[in-house]
C-alpha positions as CSV (number, residue, x, y, z in Angstrom):
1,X,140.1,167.1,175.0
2,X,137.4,164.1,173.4
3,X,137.8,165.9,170.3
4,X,141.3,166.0,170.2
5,X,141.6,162.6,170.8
6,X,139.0,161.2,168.3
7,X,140.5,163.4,165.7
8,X,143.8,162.6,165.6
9,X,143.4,159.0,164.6
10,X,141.2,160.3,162.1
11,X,144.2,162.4,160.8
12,X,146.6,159.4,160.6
13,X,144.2,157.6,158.9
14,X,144.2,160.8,156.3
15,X,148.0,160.7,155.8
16,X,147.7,156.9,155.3
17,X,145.3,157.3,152.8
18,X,147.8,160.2,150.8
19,X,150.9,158.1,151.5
20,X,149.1,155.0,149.9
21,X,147.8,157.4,146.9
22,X,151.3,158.6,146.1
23,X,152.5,155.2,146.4
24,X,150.3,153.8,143.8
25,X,151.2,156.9,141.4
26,X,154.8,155.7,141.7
27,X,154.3,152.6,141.0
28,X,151.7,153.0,138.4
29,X,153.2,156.4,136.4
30,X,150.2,156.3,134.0
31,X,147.1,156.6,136.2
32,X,149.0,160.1,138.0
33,X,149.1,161.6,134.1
34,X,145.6,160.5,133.3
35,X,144.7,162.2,136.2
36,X,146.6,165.6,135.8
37,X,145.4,165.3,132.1
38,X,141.8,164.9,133.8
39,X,142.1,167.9,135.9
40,X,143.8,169.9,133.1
41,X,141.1,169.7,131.0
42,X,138.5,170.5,134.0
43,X,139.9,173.6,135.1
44,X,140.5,174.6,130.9
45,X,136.9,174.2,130.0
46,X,135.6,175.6,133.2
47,X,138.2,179.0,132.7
48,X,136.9,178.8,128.9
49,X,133.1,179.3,130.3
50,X,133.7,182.0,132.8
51,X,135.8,184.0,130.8
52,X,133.4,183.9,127.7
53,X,130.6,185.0,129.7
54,X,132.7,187.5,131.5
55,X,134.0,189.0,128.1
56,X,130.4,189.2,127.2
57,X,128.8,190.9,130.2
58,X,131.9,193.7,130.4
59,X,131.2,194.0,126.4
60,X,127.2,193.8,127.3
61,X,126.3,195.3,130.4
62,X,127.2,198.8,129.7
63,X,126.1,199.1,126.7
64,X,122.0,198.2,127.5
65,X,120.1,201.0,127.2
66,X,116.4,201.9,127.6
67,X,116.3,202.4,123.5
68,X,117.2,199.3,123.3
69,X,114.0,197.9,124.6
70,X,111.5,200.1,122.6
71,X,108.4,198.5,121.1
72,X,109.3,200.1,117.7
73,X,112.8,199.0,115.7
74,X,114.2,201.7,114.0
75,X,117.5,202.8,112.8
76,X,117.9,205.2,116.1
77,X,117.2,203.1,118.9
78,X,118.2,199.7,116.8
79,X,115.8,197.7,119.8
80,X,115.8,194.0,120.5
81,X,112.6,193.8,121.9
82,X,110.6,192.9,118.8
83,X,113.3,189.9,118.0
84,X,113.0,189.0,121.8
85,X,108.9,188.7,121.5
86,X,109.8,186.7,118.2
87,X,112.5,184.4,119.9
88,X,109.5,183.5,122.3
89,X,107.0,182.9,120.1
90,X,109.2,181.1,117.3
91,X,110.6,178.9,120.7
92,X,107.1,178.0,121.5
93,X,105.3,177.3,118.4
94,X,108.5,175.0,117.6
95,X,108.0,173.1,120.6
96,X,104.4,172.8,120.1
97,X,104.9,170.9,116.9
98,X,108.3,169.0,117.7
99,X,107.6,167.9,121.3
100,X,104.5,165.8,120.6
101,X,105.2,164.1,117.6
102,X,108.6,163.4,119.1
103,X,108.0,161.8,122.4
104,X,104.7,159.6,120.6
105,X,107.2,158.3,118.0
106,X,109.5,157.6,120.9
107,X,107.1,155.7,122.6
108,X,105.9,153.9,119.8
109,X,109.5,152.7,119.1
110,X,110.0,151.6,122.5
111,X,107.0,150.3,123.9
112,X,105.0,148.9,120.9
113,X,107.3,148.4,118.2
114,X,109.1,145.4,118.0
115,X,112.1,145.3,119.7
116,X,115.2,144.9,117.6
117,X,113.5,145.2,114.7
118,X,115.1,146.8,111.4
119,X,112.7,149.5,111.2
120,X,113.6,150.4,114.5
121,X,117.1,150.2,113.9
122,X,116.9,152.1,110.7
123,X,114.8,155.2,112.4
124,X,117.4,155.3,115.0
125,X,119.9,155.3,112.4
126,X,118.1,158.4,110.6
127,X,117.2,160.6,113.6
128,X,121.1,160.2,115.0
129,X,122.2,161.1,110.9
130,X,119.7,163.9,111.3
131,X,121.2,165.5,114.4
132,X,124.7,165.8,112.8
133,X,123.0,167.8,109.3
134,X,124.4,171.5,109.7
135,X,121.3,174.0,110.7
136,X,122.4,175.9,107.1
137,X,121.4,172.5,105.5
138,X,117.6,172.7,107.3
139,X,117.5,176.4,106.1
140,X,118.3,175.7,102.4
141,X,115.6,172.7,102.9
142,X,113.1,174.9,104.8
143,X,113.4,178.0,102.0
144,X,112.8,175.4,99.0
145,X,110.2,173.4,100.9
146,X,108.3,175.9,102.7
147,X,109.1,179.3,101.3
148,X,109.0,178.5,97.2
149,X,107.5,175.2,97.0
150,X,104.2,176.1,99.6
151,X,104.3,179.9,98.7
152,X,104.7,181.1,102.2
153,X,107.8,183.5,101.2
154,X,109.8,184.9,104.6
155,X,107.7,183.8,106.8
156,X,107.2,183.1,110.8
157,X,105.2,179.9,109.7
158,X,108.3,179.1,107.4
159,X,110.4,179.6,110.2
160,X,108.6,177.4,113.0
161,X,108.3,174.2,110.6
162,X,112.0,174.4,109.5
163,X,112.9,174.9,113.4
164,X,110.1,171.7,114.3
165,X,112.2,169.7,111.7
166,X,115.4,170.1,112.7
167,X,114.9,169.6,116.8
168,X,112.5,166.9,116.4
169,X,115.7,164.2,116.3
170,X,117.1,165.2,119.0
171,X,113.4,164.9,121.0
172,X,112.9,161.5,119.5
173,X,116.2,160.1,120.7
174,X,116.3,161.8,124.1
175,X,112.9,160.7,124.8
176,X,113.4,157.1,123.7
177,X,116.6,157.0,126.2
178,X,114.6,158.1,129.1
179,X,111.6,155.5,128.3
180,X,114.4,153.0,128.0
181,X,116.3,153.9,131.5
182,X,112.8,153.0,132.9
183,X,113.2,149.0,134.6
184,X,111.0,146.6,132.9
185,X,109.7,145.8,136.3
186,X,107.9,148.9,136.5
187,X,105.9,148.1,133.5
188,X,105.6,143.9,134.7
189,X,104.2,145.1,138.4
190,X,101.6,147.3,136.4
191,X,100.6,144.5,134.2
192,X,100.4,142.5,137.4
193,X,97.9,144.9,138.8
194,X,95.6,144.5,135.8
195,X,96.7,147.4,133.8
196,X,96.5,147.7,130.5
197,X,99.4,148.7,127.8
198,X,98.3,152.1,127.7
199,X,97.4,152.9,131.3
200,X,100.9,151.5,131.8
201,X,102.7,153.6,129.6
202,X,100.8,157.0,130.1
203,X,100.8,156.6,134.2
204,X,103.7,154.5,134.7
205,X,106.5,154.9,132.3
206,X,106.1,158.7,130.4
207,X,105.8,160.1,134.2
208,X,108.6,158.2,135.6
209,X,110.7,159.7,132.1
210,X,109.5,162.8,132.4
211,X,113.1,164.3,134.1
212,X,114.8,162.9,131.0
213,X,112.3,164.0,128.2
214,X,112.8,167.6,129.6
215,X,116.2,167.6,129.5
216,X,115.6,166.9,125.6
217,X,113.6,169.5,125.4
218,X,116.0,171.8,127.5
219,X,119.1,171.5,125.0
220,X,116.4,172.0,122.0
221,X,115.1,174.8,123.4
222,X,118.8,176.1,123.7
223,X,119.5,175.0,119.7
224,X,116.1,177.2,119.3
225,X,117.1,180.4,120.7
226,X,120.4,180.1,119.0
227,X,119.7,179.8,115.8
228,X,120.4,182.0,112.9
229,X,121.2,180.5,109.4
230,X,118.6,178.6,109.2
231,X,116.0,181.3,109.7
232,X,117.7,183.7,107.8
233,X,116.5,181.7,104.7
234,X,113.3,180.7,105.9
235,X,112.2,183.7,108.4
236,X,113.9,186.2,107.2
237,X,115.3,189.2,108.8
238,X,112.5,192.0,109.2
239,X,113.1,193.7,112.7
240,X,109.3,193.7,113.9
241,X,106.8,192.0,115.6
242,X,105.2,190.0,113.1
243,X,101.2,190.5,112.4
244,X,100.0,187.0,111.3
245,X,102.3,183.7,111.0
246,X,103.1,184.6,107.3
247,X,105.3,188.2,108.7
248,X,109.0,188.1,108.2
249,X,111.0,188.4,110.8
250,X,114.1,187.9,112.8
251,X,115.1,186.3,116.5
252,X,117.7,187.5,118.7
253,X,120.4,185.6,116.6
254,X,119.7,186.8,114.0
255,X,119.1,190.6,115.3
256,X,122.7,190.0,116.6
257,X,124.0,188.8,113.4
258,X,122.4,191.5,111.3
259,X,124.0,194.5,113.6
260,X,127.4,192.9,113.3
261,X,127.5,192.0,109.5
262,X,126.3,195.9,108.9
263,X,129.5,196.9,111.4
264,X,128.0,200.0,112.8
265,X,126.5,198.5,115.8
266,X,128.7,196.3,117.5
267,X,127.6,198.0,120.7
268,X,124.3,197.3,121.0
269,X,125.3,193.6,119.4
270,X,127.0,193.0,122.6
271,X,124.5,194.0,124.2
272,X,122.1,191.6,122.8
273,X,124.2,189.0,123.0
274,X,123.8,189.7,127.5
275,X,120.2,189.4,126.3
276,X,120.9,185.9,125.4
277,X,122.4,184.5,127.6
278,X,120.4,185.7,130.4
279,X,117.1,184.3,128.6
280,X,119.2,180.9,127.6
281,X,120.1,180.4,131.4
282,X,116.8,181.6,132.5
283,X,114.6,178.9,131.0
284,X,117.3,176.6,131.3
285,X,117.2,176.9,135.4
286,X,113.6,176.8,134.7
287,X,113.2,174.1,132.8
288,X,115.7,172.6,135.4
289,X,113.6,173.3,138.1
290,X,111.0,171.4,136.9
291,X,112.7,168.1,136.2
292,X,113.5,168.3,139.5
293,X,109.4,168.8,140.7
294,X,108.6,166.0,138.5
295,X,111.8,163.7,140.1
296,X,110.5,164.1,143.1
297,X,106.8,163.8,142.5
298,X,107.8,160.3,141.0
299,X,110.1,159.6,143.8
300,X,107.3,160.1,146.3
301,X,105.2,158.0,144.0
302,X,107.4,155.0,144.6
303,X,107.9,155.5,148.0
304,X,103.9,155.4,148.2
């Protein structure tokens, strides 16, 4: 009977609120379109999503096979496994190279170089120009640069360095906008303490940006796995597991691209493509995961 009674002024208070909603989208016509136009486009790119993947696991998921995972490509079996062991190690040795020099320029920009300098401004201005180059653009670099110019023909090596390249703007800027969401008073308390510029910025700032330099390092590892034309010029496209760093080879994209430009494997294409997307939302909720372990270790930190 308490409940009863507490809940019905709760429910008047509920129709209120409506009425007074749908007498503000009377009087003010525009903000009720915005919002339909709003939810429109929600519930289009979410249907978009879910019906892309679904058309690619009904296409996919019946079509994996056993062969498909043998340690040996041939023409029979047509496997993915040697272009997944190369998407791993192409994806890591990218990130090796990238990541490092990346987040130290980024920190060099924002907490030693001048602010509002033009230099600044004008590395800024050629990482953003850099993340908007087409990947074919890297690939045509990358196959002049690294493959005629250095002598390393199709290559793995090729491959990694043209890869490196082209993610490292978008570490550099992600990086600098997570050191830059950091309060200054962070960085004034430590100096406070008697800690020094670098003790500051290695135990105070890069730690409490550490959630927003993975989540550069999330979308480049996405932009990684699913590339093709740029390491079709540089890597190549040989189906095996490559013996030194100067091998051809070929990623799942590319194995993908190859069976469907040669038309008699569209099959096991689809196939590969499940492949990919299950390895794409893998180290995504991964990498995820850990962004969260390091927000809360830092939370707890400032608690402390």
């Amino acid at each position: 009977m308490a409940e009863a009674v507490t809940a019905a002024p709760q429910n008047y208070i509920n129709r209120q609120t409506m009425a007074q909603k749908m007498k503000s989208y009377r009087r003010k016509p525009g903000s009720f379109i915005v919002m339909l136009l709003v939810m429109i486009s929600a519930v289009i790119t979410v249907g978009s999503l879910f019906f892309l993947v679904a058309y690619i696991l009904v296409k996919g998921v019946p079509n994996i096979t056993p062969e498909l995972f043998s340690w040996k490509y041939t023409a029979d079996n047509v496997s993915m496994l040697p272009s997944l062991i190369n998407t791993v190690i192409l994806t890591v040795l990218s990130l090796l190279i990238a990541v490092p020099i990346g987040v130290f320029s980024a920190i060099y920009l924002v907490e030693y170089a001048k602010r509002g300098s033009k230099l600044v401004k004008a590395i800024r201005v050629t990482a953003e120009t850099l993340s908007g180059i087409p990947s074919i653009v890297y690939g045509l670099f990358g196959f002049l640069c690294f493959n005629i110019a250095f002598g390393w023909g199709y290559s793995l090596l090729a491959g990694v360095f043209t890869i490196s390249i082209m993610i490292l703007p978008l570490i550099l800027r992600s990086t600098e906008e997570a050191l830059m969401a950091v309060p200054d008073s962070y960085r004034e308390g430590s100096f406070g303490l008697g800690a020094g510029k670098l003790r500051t910025v290695f135990k105070i700032v890069l730690p409490t940006a550490v959630p927003g330099i993975l989540s550069g390092v999330i979308l480049a590892i996405g932009r990684i796995v699913g590339e093709s034309a740029a390491l079709i010029f540089t890597a190549g496209t040989y189906a095996q597991v490559p013996e030194n760093l100067f091998s051809s080879t070929r990623t799942l994209s590319v194995h993908m691209y190859c069976l469907l430009s040669e038309g008699l494997y569209t099959d096991q294409a689809y196939a590969t493509a499940v492949v990919l997307l299950v390895l794409v939302i893998g180290i995504n909720a991964l990498s995820g995961a850990i962004a969260k372990k390091f927000a809360g270790n830092s939370g707890s930190k400032k608690e402390k």
